[in-house]
C-alpha positions in Angstrom: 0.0 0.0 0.0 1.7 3.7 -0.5 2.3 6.2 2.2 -0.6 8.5 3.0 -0.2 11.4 0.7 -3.5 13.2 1.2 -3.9 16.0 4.0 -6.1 16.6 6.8 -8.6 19.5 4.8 -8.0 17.7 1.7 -10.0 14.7 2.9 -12.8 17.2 4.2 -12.7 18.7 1.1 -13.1 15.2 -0.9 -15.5 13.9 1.6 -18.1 17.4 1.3 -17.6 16.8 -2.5 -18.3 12.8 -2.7 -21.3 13.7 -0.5 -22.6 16.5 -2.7 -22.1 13.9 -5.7 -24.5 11.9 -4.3 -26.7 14.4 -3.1 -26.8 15.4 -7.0 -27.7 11.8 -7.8 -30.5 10.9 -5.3 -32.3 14.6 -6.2 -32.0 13.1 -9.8 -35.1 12.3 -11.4 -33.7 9.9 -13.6 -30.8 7.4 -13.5 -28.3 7.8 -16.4 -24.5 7.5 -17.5 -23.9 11.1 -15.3 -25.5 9.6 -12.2 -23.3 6.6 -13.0 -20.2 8.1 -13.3 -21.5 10.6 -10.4 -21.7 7.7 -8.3 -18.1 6.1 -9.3 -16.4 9.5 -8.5 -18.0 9.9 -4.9 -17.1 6.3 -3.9 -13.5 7.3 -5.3 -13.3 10.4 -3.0 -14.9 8.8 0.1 -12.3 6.1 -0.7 -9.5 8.5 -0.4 -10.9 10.9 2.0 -11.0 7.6 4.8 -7.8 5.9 3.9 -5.8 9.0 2.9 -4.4 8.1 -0.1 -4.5 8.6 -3.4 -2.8 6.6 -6.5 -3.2 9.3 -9.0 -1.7 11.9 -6.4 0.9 9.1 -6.1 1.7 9.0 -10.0 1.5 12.8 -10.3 4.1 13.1 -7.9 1.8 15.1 -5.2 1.7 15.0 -1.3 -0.7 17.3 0.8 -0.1 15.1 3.7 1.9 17.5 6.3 5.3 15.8 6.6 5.4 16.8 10.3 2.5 14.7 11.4 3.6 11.1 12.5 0.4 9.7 10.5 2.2 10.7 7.3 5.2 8.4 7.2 4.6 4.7 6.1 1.4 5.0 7.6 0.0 1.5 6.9 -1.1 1.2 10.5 0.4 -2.6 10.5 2.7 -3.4 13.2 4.4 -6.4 11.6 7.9 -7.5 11.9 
């Protein structure tokens, strides 16, 4: 798994927007290739906004993780030898 590369307001920020996706999508009054793709983008950015990371952030070379906070580095949360 990477490193956490996604910041604290980032992940508010991705979290408000997956919400108002699907906020946009259940006011719908139909059910279409938007809605669809709607919905595939807000259960990216809850994705990210929970775990903290991001592969496209990754690939692009980007980081709004602070580098001071311990939560940043390696991150996995596993405790194995």
């Amino acid at each position: 798994m990477i490193d956490r590369n996604i910041g604290s307001t980032e992940r508010i920020v991705r979290f408000v927007i997956g919400t108002l996706l699907v906020g946009g999508v259940l006011a719908s009054e139909r059910f279409g290739l938007g809605q669809a793709i709607a919905l595939i983008a807000a259960f990216a950015l809850f994705w990210n906004s929970i775990f903290a990371r991001c592969y496209l952030w990754k690939w692009l070379g980007l980081n709004t993780c602070d580098p001071s906070r311990e939560e940043c580095h390696g991150g996995s949360g596993n405790t194995r030898a």
